[in-house]
GUGU-922177 format. One line per 8 residues: their letters; for each residue x, y, z of C-alpha. Coordinates in Angstrom, 2 decimals. Last residue first. Layout:
REM residues N
a	X/Y/Z ~ ...
***
This chain:
REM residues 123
xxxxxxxx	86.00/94.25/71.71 ~ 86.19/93.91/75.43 ~ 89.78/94.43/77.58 ~ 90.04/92.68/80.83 ~ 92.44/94.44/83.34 ~ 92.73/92.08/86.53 ~ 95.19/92.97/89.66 ~ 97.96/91.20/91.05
xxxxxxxx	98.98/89.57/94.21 ~ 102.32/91.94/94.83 ~ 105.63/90.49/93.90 ~ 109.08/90.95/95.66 ~ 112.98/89.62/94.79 ~ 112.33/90.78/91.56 ~ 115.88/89.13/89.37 ~ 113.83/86.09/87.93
xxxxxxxx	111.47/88.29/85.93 ~ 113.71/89.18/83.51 ~ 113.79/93.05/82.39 ~ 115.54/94.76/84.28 ~ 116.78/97.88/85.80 ~ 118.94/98.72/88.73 ~ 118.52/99.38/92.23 ~ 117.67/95.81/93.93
xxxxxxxx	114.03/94.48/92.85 ~ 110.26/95.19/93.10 ~ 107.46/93.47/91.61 ~ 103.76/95.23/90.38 ~ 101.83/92.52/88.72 ~ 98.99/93.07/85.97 ~ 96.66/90.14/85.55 ~ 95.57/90.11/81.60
xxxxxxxx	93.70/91.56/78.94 ~ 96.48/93.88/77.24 ~ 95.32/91.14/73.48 ~ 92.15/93.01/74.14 ~ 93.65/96.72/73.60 ~ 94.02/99.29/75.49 ~ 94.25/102.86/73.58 ~ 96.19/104.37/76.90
xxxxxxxx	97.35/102.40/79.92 ~ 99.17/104.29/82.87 ~ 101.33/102.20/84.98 ~ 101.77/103.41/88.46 ~ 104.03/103.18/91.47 ~ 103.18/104.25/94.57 ~ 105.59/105.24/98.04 ~ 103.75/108.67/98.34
xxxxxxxx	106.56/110.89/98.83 ~ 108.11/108.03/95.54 ~ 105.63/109.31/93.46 ~ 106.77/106.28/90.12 ~ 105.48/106.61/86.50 ~ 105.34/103.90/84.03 ~ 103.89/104.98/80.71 ~ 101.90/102.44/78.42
xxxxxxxx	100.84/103.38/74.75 ~ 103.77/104.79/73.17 ~ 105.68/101.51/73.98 ~ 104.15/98.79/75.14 ~ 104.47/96.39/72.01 ~ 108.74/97.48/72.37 ~ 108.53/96.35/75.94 ~ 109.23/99.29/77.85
xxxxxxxx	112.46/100.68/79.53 ~ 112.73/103.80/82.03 ~ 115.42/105.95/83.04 ~ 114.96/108.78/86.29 ~ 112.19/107.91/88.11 ~ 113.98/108.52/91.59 ~ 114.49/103.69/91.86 ~ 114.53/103.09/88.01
xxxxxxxx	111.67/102.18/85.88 ~ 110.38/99.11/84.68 ~ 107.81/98.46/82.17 ~ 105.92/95.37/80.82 ~ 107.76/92.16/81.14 ~ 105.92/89.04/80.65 ~ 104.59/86.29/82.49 ~ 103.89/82.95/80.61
xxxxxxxx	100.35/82.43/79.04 ~ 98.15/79.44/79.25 ~ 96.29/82.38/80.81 ~ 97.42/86.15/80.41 ~ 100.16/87.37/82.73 ~ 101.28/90.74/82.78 ~ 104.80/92.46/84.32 ~ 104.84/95.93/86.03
xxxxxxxx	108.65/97.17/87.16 ~ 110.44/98.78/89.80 ~ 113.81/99.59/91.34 ~ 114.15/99.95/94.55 ~ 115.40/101.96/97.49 ~ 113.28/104.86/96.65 ~ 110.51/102.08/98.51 ~ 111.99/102.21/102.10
xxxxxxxx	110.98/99.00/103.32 ~ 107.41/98.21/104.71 ~ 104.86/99.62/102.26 ~ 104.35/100.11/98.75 ~ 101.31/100.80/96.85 ~ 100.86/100.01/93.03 ~ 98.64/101.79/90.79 ~ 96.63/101.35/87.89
xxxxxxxx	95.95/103.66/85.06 ~ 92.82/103.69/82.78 ~ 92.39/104.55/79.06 ~ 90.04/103.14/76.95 ~ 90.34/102.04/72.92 ~ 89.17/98.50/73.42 ~ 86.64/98.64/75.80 ~ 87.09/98.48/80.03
xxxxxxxx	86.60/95.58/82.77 ~ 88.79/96.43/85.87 ~ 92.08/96.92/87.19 ~ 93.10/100.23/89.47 ~ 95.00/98.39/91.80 ~ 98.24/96.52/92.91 ~ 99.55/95.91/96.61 ~ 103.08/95.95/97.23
xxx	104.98/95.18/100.44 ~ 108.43/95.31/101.26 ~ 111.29/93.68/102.83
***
């Protein structure tokens, strides 16, 4: 069992940079692998990132990529998604989810969720 609890969202301009972070508590948090997944509205949720439980492989959506890096301190049990050259299309609620060690990129398989936080993008 663990707990996440996302941060770092806000209102920002297209072009700006800003990293949010996700803090774990409860079960030993190396023990999982992680991921960040969006959701606009009328929009489903969608895989962002996910990285593995020491940091070790990551994956990306191919829009993310070269913008958005996942990152994981796992002394301080956080996991973080910086966002660089945001654009307002990235305005959505970011969720932090946890799952068994191994990869993915389907929602279905995170066992946990935290209660998101909002990035809104202005043009």
């Amino acid at each position: 069992q663990v707990q996440l609890v996302e941060s770092g969202g806000g209102l920002v301009q297209a072009g700006d940079s800003l990293r949010l972070s996700c803090a774990a508590s409860g079960h030993t948090f190396s023990s999982y692998a992680m991921a960040w997944f969006r959701q606009a509205p009328g929009k489903e949720r969608e895989f962002v990132a996910a990285i593995s439980r020491i940091g070790g492989s990551t994956y990306y959506r191919d829009s993310m990529k070269g913008r958005f890096t996942i990152s994981r301190d796992n002394a301080k049990n956080t996991l973080y998604l910086q966002m660089n050259t945001v654009k307002p299309e990235d305005t959505a609620v970011y969720y932090c989810a946890a799952r068994p060690p191994g990869i993915s990129y389907d929602s279905t398989s995170y066992d946990y969720w935290g209660q998101g936080t909002q990035v809104t993008v202005s043009s």
